[in-house]
Biopython code that builds the backbone (N, CA, C, O; Angstrom):
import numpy as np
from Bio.PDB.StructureBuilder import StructureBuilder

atoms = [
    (1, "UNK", "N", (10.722, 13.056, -3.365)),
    (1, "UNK", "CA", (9.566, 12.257, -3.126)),
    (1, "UNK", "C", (9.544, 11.033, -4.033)),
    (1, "UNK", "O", (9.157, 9.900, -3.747)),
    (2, "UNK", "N", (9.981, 11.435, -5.058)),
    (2, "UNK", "CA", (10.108, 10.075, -6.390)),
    (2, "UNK", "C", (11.001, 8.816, -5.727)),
    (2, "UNK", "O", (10.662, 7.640, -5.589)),
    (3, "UNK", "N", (12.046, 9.364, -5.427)),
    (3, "UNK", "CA", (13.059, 8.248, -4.920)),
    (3, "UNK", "C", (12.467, 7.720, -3.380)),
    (3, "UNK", "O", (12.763, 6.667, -2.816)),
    (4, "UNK", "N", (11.697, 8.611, -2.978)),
    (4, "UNK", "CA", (11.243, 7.338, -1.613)),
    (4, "UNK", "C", (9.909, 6.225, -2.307)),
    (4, "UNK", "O", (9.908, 4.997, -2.398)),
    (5, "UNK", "N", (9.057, 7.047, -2.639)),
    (5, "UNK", "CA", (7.943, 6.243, -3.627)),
    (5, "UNK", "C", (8.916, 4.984, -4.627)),
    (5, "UNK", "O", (8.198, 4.037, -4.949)),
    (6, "UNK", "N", (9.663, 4.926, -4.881)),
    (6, "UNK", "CA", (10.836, 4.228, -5.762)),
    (6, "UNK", "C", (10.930, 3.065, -4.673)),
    (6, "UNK", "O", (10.281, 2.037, -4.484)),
    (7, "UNK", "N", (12.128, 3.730, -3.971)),
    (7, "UNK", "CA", (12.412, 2.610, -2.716)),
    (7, "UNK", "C", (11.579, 1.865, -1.668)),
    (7, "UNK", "O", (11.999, 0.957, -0.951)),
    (8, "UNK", "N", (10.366, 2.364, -1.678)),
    (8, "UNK", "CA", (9.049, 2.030, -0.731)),
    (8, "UNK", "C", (8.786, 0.571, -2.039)),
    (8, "UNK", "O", (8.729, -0.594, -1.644)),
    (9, "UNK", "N", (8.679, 0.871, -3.285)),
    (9, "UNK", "CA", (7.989, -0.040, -3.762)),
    (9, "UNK", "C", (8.950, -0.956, -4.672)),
    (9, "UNK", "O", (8.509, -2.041, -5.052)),
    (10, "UNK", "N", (10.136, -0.590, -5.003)),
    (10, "UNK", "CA", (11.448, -1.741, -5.438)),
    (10, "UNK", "C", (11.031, -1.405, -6.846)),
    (10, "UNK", "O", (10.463, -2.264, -7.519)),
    (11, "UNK", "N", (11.332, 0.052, -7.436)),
    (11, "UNK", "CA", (11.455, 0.370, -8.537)),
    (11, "UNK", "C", (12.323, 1.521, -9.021)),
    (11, "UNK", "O", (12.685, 2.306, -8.144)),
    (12, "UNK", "N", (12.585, 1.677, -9.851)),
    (12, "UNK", "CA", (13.703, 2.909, -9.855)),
    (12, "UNK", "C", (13.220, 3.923, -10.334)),
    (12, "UNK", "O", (12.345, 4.025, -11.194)),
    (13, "UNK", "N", (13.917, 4.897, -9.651)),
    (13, "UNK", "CA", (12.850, 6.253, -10.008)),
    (13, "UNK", "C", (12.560, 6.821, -11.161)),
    (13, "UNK", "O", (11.719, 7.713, -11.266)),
    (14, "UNK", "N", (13.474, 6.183, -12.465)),
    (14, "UNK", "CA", (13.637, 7.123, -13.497)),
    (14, "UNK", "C", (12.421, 5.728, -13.987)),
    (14, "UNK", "O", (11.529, 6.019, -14.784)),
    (15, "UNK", "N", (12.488, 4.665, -13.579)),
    (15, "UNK", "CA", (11.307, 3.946, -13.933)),
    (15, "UNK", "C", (9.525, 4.857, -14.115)),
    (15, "UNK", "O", (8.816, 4.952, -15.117)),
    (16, "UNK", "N", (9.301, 5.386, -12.699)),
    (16, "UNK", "CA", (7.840, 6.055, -12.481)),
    (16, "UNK", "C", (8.243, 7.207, -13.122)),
    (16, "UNK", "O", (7.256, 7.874, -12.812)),
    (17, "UNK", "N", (8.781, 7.812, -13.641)),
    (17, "UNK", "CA", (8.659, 8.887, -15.030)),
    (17, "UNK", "C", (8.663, 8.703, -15.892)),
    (17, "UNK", "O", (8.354, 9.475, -16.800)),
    (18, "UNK", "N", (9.250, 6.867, -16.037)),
    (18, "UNK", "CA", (9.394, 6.908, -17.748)),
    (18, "UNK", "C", (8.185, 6.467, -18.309)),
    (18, "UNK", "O", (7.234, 6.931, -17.681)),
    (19, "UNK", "N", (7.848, 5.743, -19.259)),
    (19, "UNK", "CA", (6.657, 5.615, -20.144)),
    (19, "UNK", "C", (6.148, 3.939, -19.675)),
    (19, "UNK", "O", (5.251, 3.456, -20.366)),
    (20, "UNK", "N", (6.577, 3.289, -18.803)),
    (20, "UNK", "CA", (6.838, 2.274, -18.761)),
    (20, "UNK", "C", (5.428, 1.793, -17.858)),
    (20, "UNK", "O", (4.971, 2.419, -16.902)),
    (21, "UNK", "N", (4.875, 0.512, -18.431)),
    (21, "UNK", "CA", (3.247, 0.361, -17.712)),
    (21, "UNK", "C", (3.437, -0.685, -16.766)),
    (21, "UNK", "O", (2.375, -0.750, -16.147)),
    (22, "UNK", "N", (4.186, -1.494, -16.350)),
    (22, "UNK", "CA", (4.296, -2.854, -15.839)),
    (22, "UNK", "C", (3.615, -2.534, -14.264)),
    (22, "UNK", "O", (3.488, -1.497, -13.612)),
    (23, "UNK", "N", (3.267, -3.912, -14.026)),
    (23, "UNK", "CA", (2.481, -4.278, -12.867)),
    (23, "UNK", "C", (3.427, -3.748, -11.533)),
    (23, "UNK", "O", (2.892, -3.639, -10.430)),
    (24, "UNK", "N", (4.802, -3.445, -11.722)),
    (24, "UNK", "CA", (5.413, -2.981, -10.613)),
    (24, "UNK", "C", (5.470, -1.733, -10.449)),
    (24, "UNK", "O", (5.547, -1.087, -9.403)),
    (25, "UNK", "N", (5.413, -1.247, -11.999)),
    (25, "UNK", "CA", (5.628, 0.258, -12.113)),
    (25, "UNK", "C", (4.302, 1.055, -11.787)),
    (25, "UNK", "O", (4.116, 1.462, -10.640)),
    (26, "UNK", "N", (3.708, 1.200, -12.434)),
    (26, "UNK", "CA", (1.724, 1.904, -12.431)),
    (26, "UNK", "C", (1.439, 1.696, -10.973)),
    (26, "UNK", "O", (0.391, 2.340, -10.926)),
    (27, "UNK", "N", (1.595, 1.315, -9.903)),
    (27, "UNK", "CA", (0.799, 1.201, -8.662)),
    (27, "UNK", "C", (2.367, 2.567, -7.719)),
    (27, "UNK", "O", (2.059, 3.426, -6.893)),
    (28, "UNK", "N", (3.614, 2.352, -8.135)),
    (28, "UNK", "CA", (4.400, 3.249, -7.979)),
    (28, "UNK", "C", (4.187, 4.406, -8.102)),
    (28, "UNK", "O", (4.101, 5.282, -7.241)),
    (29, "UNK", "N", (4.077, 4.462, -9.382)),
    (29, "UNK", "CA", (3.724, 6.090, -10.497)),
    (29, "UNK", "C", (1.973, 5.983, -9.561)),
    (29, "UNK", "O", (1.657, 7.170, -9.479)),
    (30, "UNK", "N", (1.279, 5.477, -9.157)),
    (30, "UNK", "CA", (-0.010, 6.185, -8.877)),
    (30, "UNK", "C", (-0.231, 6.595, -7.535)),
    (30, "UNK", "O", (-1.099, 7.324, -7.054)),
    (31, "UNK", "N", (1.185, 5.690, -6.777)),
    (31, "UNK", "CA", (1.293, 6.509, -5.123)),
    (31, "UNK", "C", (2.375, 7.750, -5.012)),
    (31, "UNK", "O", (2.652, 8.422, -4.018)),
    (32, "UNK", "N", (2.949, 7.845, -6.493)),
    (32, "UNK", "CA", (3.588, 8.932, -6.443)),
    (32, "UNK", "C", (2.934, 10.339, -6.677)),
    (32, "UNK", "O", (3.348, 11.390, -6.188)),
    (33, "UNK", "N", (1.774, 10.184, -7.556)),
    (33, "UNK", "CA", (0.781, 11.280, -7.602)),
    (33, "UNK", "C", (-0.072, 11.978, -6.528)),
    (33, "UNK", "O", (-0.372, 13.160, -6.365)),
    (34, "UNK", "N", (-0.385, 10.767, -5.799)),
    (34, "UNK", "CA", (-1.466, 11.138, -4.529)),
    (34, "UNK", "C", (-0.274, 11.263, -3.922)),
    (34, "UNK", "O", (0.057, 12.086, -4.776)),
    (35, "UNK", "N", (0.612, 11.209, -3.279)),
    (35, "UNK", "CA", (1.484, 11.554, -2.555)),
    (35, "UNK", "C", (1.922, 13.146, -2.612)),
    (35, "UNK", "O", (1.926, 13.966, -1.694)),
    (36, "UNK", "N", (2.245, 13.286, -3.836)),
    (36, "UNK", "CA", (2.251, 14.450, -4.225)),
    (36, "UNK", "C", (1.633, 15.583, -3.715)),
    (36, "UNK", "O", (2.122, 16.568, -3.162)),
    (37, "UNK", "N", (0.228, 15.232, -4.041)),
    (37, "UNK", "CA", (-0.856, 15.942, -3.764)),
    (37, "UNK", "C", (-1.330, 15.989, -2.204)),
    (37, "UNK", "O", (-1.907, 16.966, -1.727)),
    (38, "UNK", "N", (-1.118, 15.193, -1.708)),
    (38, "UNK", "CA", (-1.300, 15.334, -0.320)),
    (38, "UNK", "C", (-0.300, 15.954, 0.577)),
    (38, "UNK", "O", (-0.611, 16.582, 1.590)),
    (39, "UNK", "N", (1.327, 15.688, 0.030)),
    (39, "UNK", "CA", (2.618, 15.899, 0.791)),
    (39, "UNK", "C", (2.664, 17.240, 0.614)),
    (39, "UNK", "O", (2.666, 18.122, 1.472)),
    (40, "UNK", "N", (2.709, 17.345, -0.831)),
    (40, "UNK", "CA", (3.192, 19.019, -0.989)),
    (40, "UNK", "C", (2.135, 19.845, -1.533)),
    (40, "UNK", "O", (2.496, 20.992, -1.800)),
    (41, "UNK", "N", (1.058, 19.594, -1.741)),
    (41, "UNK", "CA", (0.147, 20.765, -2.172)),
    (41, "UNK", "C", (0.378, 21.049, -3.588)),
    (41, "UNK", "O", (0.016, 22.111, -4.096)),
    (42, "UNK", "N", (1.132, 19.874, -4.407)),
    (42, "UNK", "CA", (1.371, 20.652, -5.798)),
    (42, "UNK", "C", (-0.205, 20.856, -6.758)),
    (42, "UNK", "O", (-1.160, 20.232, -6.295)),
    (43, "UNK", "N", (-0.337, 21.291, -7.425)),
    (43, "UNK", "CA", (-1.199, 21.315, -8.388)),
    (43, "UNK", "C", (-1.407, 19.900, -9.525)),
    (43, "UNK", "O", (-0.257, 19.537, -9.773)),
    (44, "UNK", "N", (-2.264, 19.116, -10.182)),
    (44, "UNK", "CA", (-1.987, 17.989, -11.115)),
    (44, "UNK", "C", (-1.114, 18.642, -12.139)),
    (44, "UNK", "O", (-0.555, 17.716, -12.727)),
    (45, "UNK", "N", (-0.651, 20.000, -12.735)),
    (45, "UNK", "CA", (0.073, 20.403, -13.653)),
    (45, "UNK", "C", (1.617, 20.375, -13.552)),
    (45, "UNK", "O", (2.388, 20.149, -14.485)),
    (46, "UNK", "N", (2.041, 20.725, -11.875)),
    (46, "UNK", "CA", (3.298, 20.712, -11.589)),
    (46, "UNK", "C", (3.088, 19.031, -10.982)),
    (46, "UNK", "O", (4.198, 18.546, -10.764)),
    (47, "UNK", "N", (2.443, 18.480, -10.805)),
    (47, "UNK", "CA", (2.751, 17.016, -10.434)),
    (47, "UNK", "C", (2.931, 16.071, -11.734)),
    (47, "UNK", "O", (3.771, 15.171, -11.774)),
    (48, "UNK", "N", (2.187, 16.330, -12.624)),
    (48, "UNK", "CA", (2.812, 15.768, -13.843)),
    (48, "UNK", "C", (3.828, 16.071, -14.568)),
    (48, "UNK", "O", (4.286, 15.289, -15.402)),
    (49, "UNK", "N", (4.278, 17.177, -14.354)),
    (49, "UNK", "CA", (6.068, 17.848, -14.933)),
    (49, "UNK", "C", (6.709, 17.097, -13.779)),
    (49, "UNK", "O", (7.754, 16.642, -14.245)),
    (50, "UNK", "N", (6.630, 16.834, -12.839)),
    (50, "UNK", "CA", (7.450, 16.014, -11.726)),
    (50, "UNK", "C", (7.391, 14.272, -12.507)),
    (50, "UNK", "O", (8.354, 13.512, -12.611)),
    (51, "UNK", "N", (6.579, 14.123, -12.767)),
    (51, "UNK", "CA", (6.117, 12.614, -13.262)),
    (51, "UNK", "C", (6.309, 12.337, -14.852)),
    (51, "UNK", "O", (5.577, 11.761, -15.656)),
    (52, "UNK", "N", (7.376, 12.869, -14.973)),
    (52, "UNK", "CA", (7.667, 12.455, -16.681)),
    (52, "UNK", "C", (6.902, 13.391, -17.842)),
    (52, "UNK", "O", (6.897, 13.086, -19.035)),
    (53, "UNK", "N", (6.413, 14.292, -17.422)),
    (53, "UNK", "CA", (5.886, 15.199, -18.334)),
    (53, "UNK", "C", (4.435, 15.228, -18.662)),
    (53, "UNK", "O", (3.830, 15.843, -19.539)),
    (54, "UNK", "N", (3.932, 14.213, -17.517)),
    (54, "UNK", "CA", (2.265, 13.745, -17.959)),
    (54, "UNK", "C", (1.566, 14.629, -17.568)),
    (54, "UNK", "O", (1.664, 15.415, -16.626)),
    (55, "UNK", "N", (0.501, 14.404, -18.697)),
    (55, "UNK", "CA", (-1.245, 15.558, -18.282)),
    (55, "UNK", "C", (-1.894, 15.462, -17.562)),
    (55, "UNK", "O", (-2.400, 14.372, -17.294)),
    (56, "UNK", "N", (-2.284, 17.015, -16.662)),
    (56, "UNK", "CA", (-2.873, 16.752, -15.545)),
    (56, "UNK", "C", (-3.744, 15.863, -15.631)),
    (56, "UNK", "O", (-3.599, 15.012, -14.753)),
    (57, "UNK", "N", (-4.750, 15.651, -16.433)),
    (57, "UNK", "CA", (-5.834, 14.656, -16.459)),
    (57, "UNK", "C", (-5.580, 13.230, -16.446)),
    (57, "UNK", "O", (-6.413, 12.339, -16.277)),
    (58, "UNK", "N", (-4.242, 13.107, -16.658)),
    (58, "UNK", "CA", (-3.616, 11.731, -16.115)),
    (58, "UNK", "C", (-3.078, 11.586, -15.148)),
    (58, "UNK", "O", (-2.900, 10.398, -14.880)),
    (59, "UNK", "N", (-2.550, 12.566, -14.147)),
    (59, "UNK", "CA", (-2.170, 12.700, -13.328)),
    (59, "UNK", "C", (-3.454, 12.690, -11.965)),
    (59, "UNK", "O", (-3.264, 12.394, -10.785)),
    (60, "UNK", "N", (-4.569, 13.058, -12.536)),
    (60, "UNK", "CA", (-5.953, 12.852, -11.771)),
    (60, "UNK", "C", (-6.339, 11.455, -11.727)),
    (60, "UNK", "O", (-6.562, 10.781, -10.722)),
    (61, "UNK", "N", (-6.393, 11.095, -12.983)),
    (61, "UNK", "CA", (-6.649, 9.917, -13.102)),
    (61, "UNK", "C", (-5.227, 8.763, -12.114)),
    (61, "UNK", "O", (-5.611, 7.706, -11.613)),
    (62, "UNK", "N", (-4.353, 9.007, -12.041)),
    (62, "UNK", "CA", (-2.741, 8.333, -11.244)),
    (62, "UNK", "C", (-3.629, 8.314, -10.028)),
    (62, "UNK", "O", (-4.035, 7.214, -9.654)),
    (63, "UNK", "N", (-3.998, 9.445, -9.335)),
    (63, "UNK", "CA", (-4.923, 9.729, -7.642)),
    (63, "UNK", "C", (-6.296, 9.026, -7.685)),
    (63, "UNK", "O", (-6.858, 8.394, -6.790)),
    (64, "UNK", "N", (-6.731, 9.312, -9.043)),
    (64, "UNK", "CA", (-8.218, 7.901, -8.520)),
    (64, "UNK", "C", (-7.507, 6.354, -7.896)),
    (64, "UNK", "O", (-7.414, 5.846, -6.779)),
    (65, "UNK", "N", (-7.148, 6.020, -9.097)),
    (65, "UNK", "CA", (-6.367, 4.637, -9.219)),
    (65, "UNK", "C", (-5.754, 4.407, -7.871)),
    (65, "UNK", "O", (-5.828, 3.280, -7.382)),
    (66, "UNK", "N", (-5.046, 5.558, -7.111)),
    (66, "UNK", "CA", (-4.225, 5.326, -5.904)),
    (66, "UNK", "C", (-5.563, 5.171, -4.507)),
    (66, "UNK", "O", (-5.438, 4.425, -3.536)),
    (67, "UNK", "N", (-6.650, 5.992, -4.747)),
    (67, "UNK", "CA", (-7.280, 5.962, -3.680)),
    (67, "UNK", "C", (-8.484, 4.647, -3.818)),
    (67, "UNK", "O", (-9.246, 4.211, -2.954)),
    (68, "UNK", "N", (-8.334, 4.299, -5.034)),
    (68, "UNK", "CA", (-8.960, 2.908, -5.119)),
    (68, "UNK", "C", (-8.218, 1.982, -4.730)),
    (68, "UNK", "O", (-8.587, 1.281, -3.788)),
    (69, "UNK", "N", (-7.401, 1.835, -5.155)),
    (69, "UNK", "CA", (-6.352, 0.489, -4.620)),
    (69, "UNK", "C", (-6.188, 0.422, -3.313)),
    (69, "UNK", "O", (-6.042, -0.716, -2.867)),
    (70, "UNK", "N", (-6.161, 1.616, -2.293)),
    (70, "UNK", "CA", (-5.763, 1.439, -1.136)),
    (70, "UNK", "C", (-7.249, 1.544, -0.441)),
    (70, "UNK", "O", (-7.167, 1.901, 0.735)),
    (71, "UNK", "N", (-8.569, 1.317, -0.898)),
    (71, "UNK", "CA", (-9.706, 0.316, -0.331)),
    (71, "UNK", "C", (-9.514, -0.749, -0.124)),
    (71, "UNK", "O", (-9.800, -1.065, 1.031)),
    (72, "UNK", "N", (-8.933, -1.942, -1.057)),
    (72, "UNK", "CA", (-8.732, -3.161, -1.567)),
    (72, "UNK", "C", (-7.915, -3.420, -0.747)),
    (72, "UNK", "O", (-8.153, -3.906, 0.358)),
    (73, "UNK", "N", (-6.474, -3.024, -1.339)),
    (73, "UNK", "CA", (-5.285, -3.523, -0.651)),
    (73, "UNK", "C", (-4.609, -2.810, 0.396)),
    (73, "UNK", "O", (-4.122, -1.726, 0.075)),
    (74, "UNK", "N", (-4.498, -3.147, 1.426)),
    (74, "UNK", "CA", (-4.386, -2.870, 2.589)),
    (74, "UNK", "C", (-2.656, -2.830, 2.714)),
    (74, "UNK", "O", (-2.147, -2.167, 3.618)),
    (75, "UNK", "N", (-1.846, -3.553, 1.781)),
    (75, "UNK", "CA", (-0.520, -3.041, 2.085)),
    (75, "UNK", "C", (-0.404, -2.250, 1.241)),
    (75, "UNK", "O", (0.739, -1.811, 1.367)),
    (76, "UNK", "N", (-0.830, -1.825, 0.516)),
    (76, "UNK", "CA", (-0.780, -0.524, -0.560)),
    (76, "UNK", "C", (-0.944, 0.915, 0.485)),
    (76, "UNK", "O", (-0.333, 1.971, 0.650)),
    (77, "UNK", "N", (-2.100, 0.268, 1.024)),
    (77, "UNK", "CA", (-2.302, 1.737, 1.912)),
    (77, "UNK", "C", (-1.412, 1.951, 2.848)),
    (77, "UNK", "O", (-0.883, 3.042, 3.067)),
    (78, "UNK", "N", (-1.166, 0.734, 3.555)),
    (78, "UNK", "CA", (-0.171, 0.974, 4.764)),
    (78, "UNK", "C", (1.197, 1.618, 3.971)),
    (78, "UNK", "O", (1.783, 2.498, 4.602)),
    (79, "UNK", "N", (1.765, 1.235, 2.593)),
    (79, "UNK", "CA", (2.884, 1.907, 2.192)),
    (79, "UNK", "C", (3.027, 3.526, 2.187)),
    (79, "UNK", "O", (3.949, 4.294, 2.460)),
    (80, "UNK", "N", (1.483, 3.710, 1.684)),
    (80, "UNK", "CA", (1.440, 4.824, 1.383)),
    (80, "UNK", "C", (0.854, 5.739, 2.797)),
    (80, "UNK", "O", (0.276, 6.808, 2.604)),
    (81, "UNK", "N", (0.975, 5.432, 3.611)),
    (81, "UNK", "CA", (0.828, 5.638, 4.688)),
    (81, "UNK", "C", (2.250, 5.888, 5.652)),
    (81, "UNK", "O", (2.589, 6.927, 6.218)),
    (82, "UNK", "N", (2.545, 5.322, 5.642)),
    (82, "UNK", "CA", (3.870, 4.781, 5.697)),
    (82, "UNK", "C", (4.459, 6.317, 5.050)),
    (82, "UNK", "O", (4.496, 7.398, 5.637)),
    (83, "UNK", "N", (4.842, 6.033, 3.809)),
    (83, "UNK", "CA", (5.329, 7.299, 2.780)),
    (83, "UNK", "C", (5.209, 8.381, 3.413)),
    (83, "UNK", "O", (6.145, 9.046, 3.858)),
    (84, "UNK", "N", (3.501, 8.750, 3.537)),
    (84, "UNK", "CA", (2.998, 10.309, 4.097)),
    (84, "UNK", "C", (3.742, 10.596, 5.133)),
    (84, "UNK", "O", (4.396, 11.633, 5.247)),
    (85, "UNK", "N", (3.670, 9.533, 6.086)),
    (85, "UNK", "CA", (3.951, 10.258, 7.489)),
    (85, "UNK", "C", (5.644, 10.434, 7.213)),
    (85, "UNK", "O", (6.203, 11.368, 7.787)),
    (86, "UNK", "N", (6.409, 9.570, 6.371)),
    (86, "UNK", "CA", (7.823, 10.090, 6.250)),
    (86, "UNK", "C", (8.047, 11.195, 5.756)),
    (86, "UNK", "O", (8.892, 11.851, 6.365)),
    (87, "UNK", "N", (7.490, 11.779, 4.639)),
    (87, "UNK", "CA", (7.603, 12.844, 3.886)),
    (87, "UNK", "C", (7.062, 13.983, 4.143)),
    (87, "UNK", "O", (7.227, 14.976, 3.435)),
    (88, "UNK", "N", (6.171, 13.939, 5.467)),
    (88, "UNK", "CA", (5.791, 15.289, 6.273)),
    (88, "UNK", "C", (6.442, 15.310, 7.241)),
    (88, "UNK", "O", (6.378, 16.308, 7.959)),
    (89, "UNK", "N", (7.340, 14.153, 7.611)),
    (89, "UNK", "CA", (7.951, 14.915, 8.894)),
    (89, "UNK", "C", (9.361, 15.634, 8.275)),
    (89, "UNK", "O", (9.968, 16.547, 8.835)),
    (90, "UNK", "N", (9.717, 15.030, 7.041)),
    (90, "UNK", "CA", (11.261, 15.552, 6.961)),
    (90, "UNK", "C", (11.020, 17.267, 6.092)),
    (90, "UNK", "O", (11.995, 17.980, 5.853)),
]
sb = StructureBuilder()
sb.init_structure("model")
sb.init_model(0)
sb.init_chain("A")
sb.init_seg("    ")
for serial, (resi, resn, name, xyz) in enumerate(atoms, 1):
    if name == "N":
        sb.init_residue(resn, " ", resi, " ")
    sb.init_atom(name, np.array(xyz, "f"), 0.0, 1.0, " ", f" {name:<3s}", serial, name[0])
structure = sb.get_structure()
């Protein structure tokens, strides 16, 4: 799931695990969380061991951030839209 969230948004995957905050990275790492959570049913505890080792409560906080942004921005959502429907069909 990391490496499509990666390639959907032109970042590298070991990028959205690493510690790294940049304007390309953080909107990555926050459709990789809600993705998560919607694709596979993980828990915020096993979605943050997927995500570089982060706390669930940051990992909650990754899914606010994602379901706010995709009010606003409309290609955010369509990506992540986009994403879902790839990653439930395979």
């Amino acid at each position: 799931m990391i490496d499509a969230v990666a390639l959907q948004f032109g970042v590298l995957p070991a990028e959205i695990v690493s510690s790294i905050r940049t304007r390309e990275v953080l909107p990555a790492r926050h459709a990789a969380a809600y993705l998560a959570s919607r694709v596979s049913e993980l828990n915020s505890i096993l979605v943050g061991r997927q995500l570089g080792g982060r706390d669930n409560t940051l990992v909650d906080l990754y899914r606010r951030c994602a379901i706010r942004r995709m009010a606003g921005d409309i290609a955010f959502a369509n990506s992540l839209k986009i994403l879902q429907k790839r990653l439930s069909d395979s």
